[in-house]
N, C-alpha and C positions, 0 to 999 in steps of 0.2 A: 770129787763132788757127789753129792748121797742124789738118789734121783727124785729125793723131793725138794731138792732145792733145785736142779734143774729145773722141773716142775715150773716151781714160782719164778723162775727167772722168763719160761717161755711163757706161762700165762700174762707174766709183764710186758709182753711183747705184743701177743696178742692185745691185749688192752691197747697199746699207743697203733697198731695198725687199726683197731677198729677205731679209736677216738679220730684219725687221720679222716676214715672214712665216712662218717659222720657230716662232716662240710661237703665232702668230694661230693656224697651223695643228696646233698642241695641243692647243689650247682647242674648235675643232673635232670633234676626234677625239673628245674627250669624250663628244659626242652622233651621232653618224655615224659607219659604218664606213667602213674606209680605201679597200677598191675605191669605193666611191657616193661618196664625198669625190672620189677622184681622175674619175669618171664625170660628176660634176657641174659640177666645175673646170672640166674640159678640153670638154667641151661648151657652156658657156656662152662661153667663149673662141671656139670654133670659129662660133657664131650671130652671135657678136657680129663675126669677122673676114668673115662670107660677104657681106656686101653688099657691101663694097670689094671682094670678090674673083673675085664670080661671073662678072663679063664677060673679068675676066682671065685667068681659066685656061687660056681654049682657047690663047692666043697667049703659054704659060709656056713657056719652054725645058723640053723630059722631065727635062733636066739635073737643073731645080732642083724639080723636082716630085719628083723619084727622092730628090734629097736632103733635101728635107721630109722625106719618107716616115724617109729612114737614122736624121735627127736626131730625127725624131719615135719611133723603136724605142729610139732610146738613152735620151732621155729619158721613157720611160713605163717602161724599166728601171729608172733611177735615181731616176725620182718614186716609184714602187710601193714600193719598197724601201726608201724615208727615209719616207715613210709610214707605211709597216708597222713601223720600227721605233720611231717617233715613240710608240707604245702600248708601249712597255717602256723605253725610256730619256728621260732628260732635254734639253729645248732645247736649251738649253746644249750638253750634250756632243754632240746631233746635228749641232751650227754647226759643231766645229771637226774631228771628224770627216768630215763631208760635205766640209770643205775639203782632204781627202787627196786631193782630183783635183787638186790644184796639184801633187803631187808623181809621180801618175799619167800625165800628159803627156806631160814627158819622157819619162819610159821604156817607156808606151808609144808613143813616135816612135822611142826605141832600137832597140826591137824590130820594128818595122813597118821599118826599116830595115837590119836585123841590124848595129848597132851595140853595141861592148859598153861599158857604162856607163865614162864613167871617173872618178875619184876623188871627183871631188866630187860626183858622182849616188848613187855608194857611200855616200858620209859621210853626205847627208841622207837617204836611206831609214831609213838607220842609225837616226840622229838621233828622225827620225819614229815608226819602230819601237816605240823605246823609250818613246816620249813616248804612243805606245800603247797600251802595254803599262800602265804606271803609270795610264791614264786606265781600261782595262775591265778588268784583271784584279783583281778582286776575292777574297782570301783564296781559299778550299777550293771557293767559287760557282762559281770561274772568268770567262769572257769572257759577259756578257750579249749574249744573241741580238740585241738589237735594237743592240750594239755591230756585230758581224758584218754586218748587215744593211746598218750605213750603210757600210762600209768597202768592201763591193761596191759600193751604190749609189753610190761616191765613183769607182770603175772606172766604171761607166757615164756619169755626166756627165764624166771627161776624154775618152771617147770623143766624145761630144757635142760640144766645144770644137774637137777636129779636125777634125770631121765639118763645124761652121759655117764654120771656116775655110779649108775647102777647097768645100763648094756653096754657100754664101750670095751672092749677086749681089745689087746697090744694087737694079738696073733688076725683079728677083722678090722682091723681100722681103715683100713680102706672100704671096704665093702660099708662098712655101717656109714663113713662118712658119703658114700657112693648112693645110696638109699637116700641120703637127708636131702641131696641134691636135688634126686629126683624125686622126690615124691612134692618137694616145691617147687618145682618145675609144673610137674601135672597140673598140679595144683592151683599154679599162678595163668595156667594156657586161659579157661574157661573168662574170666574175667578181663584178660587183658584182650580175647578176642574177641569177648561180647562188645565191651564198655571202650575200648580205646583202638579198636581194629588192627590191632597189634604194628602200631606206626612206632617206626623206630630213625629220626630224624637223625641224617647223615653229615655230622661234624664234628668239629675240633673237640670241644667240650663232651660230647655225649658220649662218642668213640673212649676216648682216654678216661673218661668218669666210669663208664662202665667196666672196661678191662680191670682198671685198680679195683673194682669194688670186686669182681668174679673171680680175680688171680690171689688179689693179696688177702684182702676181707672175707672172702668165702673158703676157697679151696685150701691157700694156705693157712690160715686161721682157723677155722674146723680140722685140716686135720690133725695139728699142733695141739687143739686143744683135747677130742676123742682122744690123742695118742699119751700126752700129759696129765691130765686133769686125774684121771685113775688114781694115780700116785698119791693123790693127796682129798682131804674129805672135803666135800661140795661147800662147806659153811669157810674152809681155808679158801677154797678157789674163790666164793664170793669176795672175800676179802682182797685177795689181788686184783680182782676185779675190780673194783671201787675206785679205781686211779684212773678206769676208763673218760670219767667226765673230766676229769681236770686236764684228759690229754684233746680231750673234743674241744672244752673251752681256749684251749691254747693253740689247737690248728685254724680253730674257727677264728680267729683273728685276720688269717690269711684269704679269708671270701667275704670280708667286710662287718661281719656280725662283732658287732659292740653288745658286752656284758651292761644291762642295767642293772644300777642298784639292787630290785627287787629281787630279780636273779641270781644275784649274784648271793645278796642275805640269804637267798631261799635254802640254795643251793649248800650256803655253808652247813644249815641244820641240818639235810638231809645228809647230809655226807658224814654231821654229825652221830645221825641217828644209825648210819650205815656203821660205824664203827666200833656203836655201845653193843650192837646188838652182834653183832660177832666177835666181838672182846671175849677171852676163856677168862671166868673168875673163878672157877672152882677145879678141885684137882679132876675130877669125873667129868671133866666135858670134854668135847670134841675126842 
């Protein structure tokens, strides 16, 4: 087995544990606010990676220590934000939403390169758009906030995807995933001790929501992905990524969230639009 197809078999993994997490982390919300959610995640994560990491750091390239740090800002962006909007809108439409960084990538690689899109990067933003459009715009209501919210947070994790694909090293992946932890850790204290007093309500639900979301969604899952993702270029990894929503819609069945129509229409274009636009049509791509 060549190790880019390992590769994609583990990023398919990762995809259906984060789709899993997606509801889990609903159900959570329920009882805990979203900064002490994301404080308590990402610090359990971080306790759990320091024994493996602690004799490692001194002898880390700054390289990858610098790009812990980058990946770990991008993603305490995009976690904060799919969080926060996780209290206004539905699983479901968070999955397929949040998968707008497949279409984020590319362009911005476009842009980080002053290239101008051409045709077919056009047709599926298009695509996407629309397929947006049809999923939050609701009658005279307009776009729900917590629409908005993942649509940025979908900008911050393609950043994040670049970000690994260019600092992630086999030989630091612990240490770099060990930075990402923390520095969303630090990151998440200020807010969850100002705004929610860092109240961490003790039960069935919240306990087991959070474990799954800090063992399997974070610690396992960043470091599967820093360790894999290398292997293969960020515009392929997007691509396997794009199965994340269809695995969100399909757990989320199990915490009651029913697929509407518009949704569900929306959803099909974006996924659409997710597909054109990392399609290779020419011999020189990817």
């Amino acid at each position: 087995m060549s190790k880019q197809l390992k590769a994609d078999i583990s990023l398919l993994v990762i995809s259906m544990i984060w789709g899993a997490g997606m509801p889990v982390m609903s159900l959570a919300l329920q009882h805990i606010g979203p900064y002490t959610f994301m404080l308590t995640r990402y610090s359990i994560a971080t306790i759990i990676l320091l024994p493996f990491v602690v004799k490692r750091l001194r002898k880390a390239e700054k390289e990858s220590i610098k790009g812990g740090a980058l990946i770990g800002l991008s993603m305490f962006l995009g976690s904060l934000l799919q969080t926060i909007a996780l209290l206004y809108t539905t699983p479901s439409k968070a999955g397929f939403l949040t998968g707008l960084y497949s279409i984020f990538v590319p362009v911005i690689t476009a842009v980080i390169y002053r290239k101008l899109p051409d045709l077919k990067t056009v047709f599926a933003v298009g695509i996407s758009l629309f397929g947006l459009a049809v999923m939050t715009i609701e009658g005279a209501s307009g776009i729900n906030i917590g629409d908005v919210l993942l649509v940025v947070s979908a900008v911050a994790y393609a950043f994040q995807i670049l970000l690994v694909g260019k600092y992630a090293k086999s030989e630091y992946i612990l240490e770099t995933t060990f930075m990402q932890m923390l520095v969303v850790s630090l990151l998440s204290f200020i807010p969850s001790m100002a705004m929610e007093k860092f109240y961490v309500p003790i039960n069935k639900t919240t306990v087991l929501s959070v474990l799954f979301i800090a063992v399997f969604s974070t610690v396992v899952a960043y470091m599967v992905q820093n360790k894999m993702q290398p292997y293969t270029d960020p515009t392929h990894a997007a691509i396997i990524f794009l199965s994340e929503p269809l695995f969100v819609a399909i757990f989320s069945i199990f915490v009651g969230d029913i697929l509407t129509v518009r949704t569900l229409i929306g959803g099909v274009f974006i996924m659409l639009g997710m597909l054109v636009i990392n399609i290779k049509t020419g011999k020189n791509e990817g």
